[in-house]
C-alpha positions in Angstrom: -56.1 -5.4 27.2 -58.7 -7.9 28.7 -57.9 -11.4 29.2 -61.0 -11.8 26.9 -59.7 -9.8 24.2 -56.1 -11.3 24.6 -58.0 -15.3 24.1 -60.1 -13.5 21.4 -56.8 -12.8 19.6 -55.2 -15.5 19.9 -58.1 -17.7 18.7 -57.9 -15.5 15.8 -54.5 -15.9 15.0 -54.4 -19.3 14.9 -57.8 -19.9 13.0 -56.0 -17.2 10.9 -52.4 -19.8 10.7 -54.7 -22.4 9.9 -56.4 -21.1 7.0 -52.9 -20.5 5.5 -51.5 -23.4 5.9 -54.6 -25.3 4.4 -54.1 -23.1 1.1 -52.8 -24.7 -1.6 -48.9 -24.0 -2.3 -48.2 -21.6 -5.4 -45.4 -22.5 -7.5 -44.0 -19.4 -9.6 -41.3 -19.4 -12.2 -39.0 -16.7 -11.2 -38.6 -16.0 -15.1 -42.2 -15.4 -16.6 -43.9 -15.3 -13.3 -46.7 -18.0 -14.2 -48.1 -19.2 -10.8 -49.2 -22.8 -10.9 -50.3 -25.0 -8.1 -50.0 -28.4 -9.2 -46.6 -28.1 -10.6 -46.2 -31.7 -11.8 -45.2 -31.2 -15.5 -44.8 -27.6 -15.7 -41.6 -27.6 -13.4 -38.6 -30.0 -13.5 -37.5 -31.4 -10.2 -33.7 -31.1 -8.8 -34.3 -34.1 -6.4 -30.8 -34.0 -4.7 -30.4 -30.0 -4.3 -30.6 -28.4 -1.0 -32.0 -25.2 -2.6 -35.4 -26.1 -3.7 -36.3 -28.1 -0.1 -39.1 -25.8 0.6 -40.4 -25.5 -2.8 -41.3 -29.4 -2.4 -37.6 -30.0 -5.0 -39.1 -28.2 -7.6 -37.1 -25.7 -9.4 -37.6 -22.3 -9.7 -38.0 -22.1 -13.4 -41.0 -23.7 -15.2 -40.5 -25.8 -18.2 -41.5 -23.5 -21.1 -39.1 -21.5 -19.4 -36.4 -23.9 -19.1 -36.5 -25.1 -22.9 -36.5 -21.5 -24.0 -33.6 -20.6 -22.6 -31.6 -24.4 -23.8 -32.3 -23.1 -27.1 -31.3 -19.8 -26.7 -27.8 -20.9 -24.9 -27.9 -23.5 -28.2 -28.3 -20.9 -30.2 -25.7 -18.5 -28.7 -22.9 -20.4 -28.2 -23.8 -23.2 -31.2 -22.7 -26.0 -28.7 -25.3 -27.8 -27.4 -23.2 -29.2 -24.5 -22.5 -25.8 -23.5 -26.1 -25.5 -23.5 -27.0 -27.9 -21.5 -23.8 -27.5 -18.8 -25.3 -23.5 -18.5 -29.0 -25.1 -17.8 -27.7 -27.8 -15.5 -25.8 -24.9 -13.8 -29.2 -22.9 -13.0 -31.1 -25.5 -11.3 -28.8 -26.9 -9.8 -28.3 -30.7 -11.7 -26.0 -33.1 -12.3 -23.9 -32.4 -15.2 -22.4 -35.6 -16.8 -20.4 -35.7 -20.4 -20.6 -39.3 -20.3 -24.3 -39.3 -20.9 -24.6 -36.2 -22.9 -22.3 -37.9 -25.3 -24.4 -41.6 -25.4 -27.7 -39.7 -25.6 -26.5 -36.3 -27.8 -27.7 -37.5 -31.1 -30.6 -39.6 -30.3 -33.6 -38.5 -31.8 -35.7 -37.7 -29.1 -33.2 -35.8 -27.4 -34.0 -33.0 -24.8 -33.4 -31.6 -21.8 -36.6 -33.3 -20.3 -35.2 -36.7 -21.6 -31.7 -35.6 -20.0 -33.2 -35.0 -16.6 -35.1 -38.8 -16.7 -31.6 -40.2 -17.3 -30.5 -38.4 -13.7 -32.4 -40.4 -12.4 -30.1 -43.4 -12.6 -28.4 -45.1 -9.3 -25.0 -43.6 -10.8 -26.7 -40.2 -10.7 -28.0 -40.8 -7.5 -27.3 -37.2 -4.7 -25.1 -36.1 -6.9 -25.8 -31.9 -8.3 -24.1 -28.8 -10.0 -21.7 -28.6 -7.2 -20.0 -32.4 -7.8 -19.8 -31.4 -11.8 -17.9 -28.3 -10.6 -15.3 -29.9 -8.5 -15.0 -32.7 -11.1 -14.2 -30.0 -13.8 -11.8 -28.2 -11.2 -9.8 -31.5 -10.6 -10.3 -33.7 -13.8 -11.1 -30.4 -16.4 -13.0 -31.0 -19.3 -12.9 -34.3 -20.6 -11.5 -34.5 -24.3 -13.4 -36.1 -26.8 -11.4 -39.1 -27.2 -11.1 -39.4 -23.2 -15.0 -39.5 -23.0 -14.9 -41.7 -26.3 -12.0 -44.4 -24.9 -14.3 -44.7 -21.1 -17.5 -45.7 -23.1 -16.1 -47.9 -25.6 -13.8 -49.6 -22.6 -17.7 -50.7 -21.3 -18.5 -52.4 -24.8 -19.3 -56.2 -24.9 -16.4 -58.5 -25.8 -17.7 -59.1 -29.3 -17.6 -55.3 -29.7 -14.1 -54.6 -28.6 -12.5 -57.7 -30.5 -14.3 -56.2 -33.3 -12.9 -53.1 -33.3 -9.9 -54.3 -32.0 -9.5 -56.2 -35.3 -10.5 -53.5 -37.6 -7.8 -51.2 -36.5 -5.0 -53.8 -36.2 -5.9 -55.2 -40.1 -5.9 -51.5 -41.4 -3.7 -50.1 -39.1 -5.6 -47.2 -38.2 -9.0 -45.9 -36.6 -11.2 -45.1 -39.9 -13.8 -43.9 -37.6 -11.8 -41.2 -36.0 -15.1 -38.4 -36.6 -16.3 -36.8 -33.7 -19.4 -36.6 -35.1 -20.2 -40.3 -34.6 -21.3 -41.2 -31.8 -20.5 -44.2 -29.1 -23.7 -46.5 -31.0 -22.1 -45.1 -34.5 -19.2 -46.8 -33.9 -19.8 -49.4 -32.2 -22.1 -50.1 -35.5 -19.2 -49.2 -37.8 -16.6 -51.5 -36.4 -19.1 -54.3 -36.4 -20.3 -54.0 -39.8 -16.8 -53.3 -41.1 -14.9 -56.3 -39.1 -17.2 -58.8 -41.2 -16.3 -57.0 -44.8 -12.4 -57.4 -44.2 -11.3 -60.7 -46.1 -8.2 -61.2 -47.2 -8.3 -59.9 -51.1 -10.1 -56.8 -49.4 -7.3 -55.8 -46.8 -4.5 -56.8 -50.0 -6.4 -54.0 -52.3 -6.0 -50.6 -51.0 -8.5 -49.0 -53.3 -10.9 -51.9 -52.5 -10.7 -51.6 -48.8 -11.2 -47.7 -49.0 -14.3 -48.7 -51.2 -15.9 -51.0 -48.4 -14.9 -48.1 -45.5 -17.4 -45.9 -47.8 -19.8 -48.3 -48.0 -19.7 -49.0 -44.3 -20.5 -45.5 -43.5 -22.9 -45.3 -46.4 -24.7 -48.4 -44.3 -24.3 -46.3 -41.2 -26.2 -42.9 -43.0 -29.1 -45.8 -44.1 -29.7 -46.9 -41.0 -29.9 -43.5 -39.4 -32.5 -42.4 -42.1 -34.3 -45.8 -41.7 -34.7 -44.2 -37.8 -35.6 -40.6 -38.6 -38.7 -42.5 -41.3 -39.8 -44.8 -38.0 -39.7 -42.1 -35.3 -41.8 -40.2 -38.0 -44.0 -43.0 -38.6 -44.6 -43.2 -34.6 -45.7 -40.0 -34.4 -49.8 -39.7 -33.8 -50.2 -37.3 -36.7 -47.1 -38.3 -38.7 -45.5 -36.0 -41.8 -45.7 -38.2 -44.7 -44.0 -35.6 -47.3 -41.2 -35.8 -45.0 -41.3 -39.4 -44.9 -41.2 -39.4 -49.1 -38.3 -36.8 -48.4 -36.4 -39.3 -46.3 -37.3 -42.7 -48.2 -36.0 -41.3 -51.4 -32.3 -40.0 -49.9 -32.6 -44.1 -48.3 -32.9 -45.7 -51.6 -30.0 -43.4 -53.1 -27.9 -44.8 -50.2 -28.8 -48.3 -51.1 -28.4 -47.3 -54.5 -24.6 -45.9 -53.7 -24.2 -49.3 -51.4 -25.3 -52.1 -54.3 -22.9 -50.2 -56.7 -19.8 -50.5 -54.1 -20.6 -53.7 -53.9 -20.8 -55.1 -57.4 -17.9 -52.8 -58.6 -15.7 -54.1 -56.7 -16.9 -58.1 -55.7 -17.4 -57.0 -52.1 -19.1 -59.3 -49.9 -19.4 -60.1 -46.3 -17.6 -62.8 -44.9 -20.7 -63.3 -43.1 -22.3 -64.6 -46.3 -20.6 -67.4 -46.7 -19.2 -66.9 -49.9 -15.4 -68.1 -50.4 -13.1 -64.9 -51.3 -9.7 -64.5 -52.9 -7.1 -65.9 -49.6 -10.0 -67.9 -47.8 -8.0 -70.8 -47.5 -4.7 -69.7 -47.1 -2.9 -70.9 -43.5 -3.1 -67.7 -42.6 -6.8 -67.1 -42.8 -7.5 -70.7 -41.6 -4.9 -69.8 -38.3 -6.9 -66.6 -38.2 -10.1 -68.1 -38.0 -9.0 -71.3 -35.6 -7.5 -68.6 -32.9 -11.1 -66.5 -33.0 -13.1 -70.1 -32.6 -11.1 -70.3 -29.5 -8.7 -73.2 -31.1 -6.2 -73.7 -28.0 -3.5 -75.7 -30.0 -3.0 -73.0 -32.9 -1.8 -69.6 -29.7 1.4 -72.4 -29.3 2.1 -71.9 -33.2 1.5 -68.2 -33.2 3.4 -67.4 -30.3 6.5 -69.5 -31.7 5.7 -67.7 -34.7 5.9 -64.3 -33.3 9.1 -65.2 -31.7 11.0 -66.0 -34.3 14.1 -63.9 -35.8 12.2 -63.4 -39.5 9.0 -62.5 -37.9 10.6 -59.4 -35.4 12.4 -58.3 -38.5 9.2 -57.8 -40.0 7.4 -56.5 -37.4 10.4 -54.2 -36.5 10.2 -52.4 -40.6 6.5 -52.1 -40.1 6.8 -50.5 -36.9 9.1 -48.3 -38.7 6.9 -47.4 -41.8 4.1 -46.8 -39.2 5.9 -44.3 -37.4 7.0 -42.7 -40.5 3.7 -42.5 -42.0 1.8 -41.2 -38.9 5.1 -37.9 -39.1 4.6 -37.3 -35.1 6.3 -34.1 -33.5 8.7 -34.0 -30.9 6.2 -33.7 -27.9 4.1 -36.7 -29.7 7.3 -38.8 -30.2 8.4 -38.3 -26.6 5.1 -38.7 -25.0 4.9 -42.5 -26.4 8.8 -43.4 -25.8 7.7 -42.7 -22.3 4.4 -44.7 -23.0 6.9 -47.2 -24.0 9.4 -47.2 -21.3 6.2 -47.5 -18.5 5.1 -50.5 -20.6 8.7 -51.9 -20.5 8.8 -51.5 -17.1 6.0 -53.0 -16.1 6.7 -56.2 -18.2 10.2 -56.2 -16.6 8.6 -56.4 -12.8 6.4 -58.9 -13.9 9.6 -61.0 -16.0 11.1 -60.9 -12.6 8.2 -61.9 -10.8 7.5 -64.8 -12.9 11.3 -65.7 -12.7 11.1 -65.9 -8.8 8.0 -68.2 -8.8 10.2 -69.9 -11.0 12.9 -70.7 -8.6 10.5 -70.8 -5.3 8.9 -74.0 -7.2 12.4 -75.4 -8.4 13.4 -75.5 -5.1 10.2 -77.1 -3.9 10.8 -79.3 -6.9 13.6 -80.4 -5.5 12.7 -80.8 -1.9 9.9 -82.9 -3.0 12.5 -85.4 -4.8 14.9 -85.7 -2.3 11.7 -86.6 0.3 10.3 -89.1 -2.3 14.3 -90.6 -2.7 14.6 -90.8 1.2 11.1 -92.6 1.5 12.2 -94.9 -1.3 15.5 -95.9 0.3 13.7 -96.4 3.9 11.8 -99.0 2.1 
């Protein structure tokens, strides 16, 4: 060949390169095979993978595509976390139970809404691959694992709320897995402000309130489901009816609690049955943050009646709850840990204890030996 036709040729080529790379890129689901060269909402993005570099991070499967198949794996396993762990697994994203559990029963809730939450700083390079090695070391996270880590984030209000709720009934009353981590934080809040004296010394009464708590709970959520409707550009007002009829049977079902049984909120302001008992008042001065009254309890605690008590309770309680072997010796070694910790510390305290006796004591006899130099 020519040196002519050899330039020729390679002019060619690259006139030929150049047209190609000028043409704009096609993006094709690998499941329907719809070709789209803007791809900007009609592919999600997998930002941190390695395996979508060249297809400018976005993934191989379109979006129709993508919700198609979460409702199918919905629909054949009936577990929606399933669902989305399988669709996290094929392209390549984070999967986290922590925010599937804080965002599972929103109302708006998707997969498209799941991916904007990846988007967090916590999220941030993380894919698939670090939910698989979390699962291999860690394993799936129980429900009351995942439950215990979100609460443990709660305000201060919120945990002293629920803390007080269980320790005045004695029990978690919102032990359903079907509330979520706003349900109960709503529930303990709503419930701590119900429990007055005459109400925690009337069993049937304080199982009444617990209904009407969770009654407030189911109002709420419809009141919700009526607004999200409401929002909506072209909103369904027979379902709106629908839903503002069950609401004023739940208010209906919450005024008649109420009046049955002379429930009211503390809250209100109204003086119940035990409001000025020293208990209640000691009760109320240690949550104001009344320094003097903590002396009183402590000294109160301490005392030989008061560990009898508590010691029959404890009792009754272990009774009640009828643990099994594996349950009974799992929290005897809880115990022991605890025990053994407070004993390090009892002897750490004690050796401060005798480090500042003896620098007590060093200080007097240099204070006695500049006052006889005098």
């Amino acid at each position: 060949m020519s040196t002519t036709g050899r330039t020729n040729t390679n002019k060619g080529a690259a006139l030929n390169k150049k047209n190609t790379s000028e043409s704009p890129t096609i993006h094709r689901c690998t499941r329907c095979g719809k070709e789209r060269s803007d791809p900007k909402s009609y592919f999600f993005m997998s930002k941190t993978s390695p395996l979508f570099i060249s297809n400018d991070l976005y993934t191989h499967i379109c979006a129709d595509c993508t919700n198609d198949l979460f409702f199918e794996m919905q629909t054949r396993y009936k577990d929606t976390k399933m669902a989305l762990m399988i669709i996290c697994h094929y392209l390549d994203l984070y999967f986290s139970e922590s925010l599937y559990e804080q965002i599972k029963d929103n109302a708006n809730f998707s997969f498209g809404n799941y991916c904007k939450l990846l988007n967090g700083v916590q999220y941030k390079a993380k894919t698939f691959n670090n939910s698989l090695m979390e699962i291999i070391q860690n394993g799936i996270k129980a429900n009351e694992e995942i439950r215990d880590d979100l609460e443990s984030k709660w305000s201060k209000s919120d945990i002293k709320n629920k803390n007080y709720v269980i320790s005045s009934i004695g029990y978690d009353c919102f032990e359903d897995e079907n509330y979520t981590n706003n349900n109960r934080k709503f529930l303990f809040n709503t419930l701590a402000d119900y429990l007055t004296d005459d109400v925690l010394e009337d069993q049937h009464k304080l199982q009444q309130v617990i209904i009407m708590v969770k009654t407030i709970l189911q109002s709420e959520n419809i009141d919700k489901m009526i607004n999200n409707e409401f929002k909506k550009g072209v909103p369904d007002y027979a379902l709106m009816e629908k839903l503002s009829g069950i609401k004023d049977k739940f208010i209906r079902n919450i005024n008649a609690i109420a009046n049955e049984n002379g429930i009211s909120a503390k809250s209100t302001g109204k003086s119940s049955k035990g409001s000025n008992t020293l208990t209640n008042i000691m009760k109320e001065m240690q949550e104001n943050g009344f320094e003097e009254t903590k002396v009183n309890i402590v000294n109160a605690k301490l005392s030989k009646s008061y560990q009898e008590v508590a010691k029959a309770n404890a009792k009754a309680l272990v009774d009640e709850l009828n643990f099994t072997s594996d349950e009974y010796a799992q929290m005897v070694a809880e115990q022991s840990e605890i025990v053994s910790d407070l004993q390090a510390q009892v002897e750490k305290l004690n050796e401060e204890i005798r480090l500042l006796n003896i620098t007590n004591k060093q200080l007097k006899e240099e204070k006695k030996d500049d006052g006889d130099s005098l």
